[in-house]
C-alpha positions as CSV (number, residue, x, y, z in Angstrom):
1,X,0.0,0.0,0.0
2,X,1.6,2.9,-0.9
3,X,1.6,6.4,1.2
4,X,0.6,9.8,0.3
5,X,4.5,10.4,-0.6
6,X,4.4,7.5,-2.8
7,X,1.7,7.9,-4.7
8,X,3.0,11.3,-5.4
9,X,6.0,9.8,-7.0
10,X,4.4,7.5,-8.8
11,X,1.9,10.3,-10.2
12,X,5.1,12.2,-11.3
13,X,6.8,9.9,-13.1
14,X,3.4,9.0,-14.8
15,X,3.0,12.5,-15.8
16,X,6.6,13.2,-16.9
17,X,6.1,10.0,-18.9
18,X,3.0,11.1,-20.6
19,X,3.8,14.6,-21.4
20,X,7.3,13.8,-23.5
21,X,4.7,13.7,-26.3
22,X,2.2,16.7,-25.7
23,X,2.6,20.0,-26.8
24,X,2.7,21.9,-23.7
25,X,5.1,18.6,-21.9
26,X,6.5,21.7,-19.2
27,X,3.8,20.5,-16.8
28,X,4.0,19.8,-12.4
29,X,1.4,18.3,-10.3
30,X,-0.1,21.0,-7.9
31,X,0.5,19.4,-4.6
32,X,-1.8,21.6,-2.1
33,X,-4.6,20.6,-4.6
34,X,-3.8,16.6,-4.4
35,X,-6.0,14.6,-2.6
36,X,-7.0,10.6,-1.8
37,X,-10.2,9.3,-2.5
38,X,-10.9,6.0,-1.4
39,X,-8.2,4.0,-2.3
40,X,-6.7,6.7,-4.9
41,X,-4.3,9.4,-5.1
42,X,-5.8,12.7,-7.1
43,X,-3.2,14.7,-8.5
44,X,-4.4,17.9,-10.8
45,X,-1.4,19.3,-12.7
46,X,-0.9,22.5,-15.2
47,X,2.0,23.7,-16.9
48,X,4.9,25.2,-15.0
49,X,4.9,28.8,-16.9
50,X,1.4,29.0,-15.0
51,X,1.4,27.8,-12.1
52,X,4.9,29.8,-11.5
53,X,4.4,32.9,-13.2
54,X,1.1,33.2,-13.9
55,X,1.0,33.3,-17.6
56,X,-2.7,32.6,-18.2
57,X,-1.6,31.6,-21.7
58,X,0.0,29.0,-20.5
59,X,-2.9,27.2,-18.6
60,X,-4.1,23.8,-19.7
61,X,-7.5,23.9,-20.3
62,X,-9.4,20.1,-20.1
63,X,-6.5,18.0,-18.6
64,X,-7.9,15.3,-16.4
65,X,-5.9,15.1,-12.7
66,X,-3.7,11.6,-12.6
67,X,-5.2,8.9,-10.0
68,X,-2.7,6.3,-8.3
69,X,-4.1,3.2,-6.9
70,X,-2.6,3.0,-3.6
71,X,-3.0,-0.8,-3.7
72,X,-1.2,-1.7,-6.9
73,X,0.9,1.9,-7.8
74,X,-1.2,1.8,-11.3
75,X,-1.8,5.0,-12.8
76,X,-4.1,6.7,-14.9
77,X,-6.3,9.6,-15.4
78,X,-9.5,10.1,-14.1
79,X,-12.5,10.0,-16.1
80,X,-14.9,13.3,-17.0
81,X,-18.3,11.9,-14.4
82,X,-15.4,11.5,-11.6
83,X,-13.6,15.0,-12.6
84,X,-17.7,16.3,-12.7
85,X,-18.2,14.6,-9.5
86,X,-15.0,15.6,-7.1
87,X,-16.3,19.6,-9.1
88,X,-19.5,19.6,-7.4
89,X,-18.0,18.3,-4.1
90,X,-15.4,21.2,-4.4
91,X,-12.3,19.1,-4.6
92,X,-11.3,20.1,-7.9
């Protein structure tokens, strides 16, 4: 079972792993916005120039958070009913 700080690793590499082949691949999980549901680790991310400077033209727009299964370490995205769901319950 992993903890909070391992399931934050494993969302990282996940991410860094995915975004070698998207446009905008300068992206960082936004930690004081991670959460665990259940048995899973919620990580949203955006891309560095906004989250550090502020450059609003640098905002990802319609990126699902990563989710860690603290069981098995597999990772994934969310879907768009659980992103719609964790939005009304103000966790996203």
């Amino acid at each position: 079972m992993l903890d909070r700080k391992g399931a934050q690793e494993q969302a990282e590499r996940f991410l860094a792993e995915r975004a070698q082949n998207w446009p905008s691949s300068n992206v960082r999980l936004i930690l004081e916005y991670c959460f665990i549901e259940g048995d899973r680790y919620i990580a949203p991310y955006d891309n560095v120039e906004f989250l550090d400077g502020g450059n609003e033209g640098a905002q990802l727009g319609g990126n699902l958070p990563v989710c860690v299964d603290l069981g098995t370490g597999e990772c994934g995205f969310i879907t768009w009913d659980e992103a719609f769901d964790f939005m009304d319950r103000g966790l996203l």
